[in-house]
N, C-alpha and C positions, 0 to 999 in steps of 0.2 A: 493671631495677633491683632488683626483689622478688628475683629468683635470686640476683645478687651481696650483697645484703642478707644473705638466709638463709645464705648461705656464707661469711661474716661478713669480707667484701670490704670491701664502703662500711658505714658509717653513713648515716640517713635522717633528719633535722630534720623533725618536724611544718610542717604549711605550706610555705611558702616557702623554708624553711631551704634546701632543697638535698640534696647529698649530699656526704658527704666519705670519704676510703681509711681502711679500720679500721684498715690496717698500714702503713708504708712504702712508696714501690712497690723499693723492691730486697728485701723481704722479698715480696711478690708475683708468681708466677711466672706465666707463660703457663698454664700445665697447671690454676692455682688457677683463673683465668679459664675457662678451656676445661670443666673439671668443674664449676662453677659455672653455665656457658649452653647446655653443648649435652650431651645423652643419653651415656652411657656404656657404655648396655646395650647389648651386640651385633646384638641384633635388631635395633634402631634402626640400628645406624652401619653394618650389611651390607645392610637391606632385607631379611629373613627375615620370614616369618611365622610364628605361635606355631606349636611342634609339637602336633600332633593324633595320630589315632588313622591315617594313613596308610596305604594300602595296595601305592603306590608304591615301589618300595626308594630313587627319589632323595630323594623328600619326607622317609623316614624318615630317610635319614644326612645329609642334606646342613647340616643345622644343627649339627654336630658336625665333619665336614670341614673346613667355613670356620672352625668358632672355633680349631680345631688351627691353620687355617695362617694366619688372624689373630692369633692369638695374638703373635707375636714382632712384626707390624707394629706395633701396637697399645703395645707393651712400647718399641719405637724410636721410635714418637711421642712416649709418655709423656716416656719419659727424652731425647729432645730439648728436651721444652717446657720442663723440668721449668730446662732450665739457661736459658730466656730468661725476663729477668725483666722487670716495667713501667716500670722504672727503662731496662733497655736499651731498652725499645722508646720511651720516653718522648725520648733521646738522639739516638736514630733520628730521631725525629718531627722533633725538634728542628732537625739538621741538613740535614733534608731542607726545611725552611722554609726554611732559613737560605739553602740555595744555590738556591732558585726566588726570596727575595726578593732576591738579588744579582741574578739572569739578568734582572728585571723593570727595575732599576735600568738596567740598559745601554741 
């Protein structure tokens, strides 16, 4: 909750209050959420470790290889998330109750 907070997602009521969306969710996209809970930094999202002083030639380039050809992965994530918003997935959610509590009915 502190992450979406900071990235001014929810508001946070003392105590009990709860939590409520700072914006709309169709002004909230997947990607807001996505930068907001999980690492953005490459190293993180490949599994690299920090470059050093290497004497390896893969150690040395190999954290430069990957960002070149993550790079465009990375840019087709973004700009997929970027078009689902909490509103669609809230729709989603929605409908997928809707026909598990019809099938329950039968």
């Amino acid at each position: 909750m502190g992450a979406l907070k900071r990235a001014g997602l929810i508001t946070v009521a003392r105590g009990n209050g709860g939590a409520e969306l700072a914006r709309t969710p169709k002004e909230i996209t997947l990607l807001d959420i996505y930068q907001a809970v999980e690492s953005t930094n490459l190293d993180d999202v490949i599994g690299i470790h920090e470059r050093g002083k290497h004497t390896c030639p893969v150690a040395r380039n190999i954290h430069d290889v990957l960002k070149d050809a993550y790079a465009p992965v990375a840019k087709a994530m973004s700009d997929s998330m970027r078009e689902v918003t909490l509103a669609n997935m809230l729709a989603d959610y929605r409908n997928r109750i809707g026909v598990k509590a019809r099938q329950l009915e039968q």
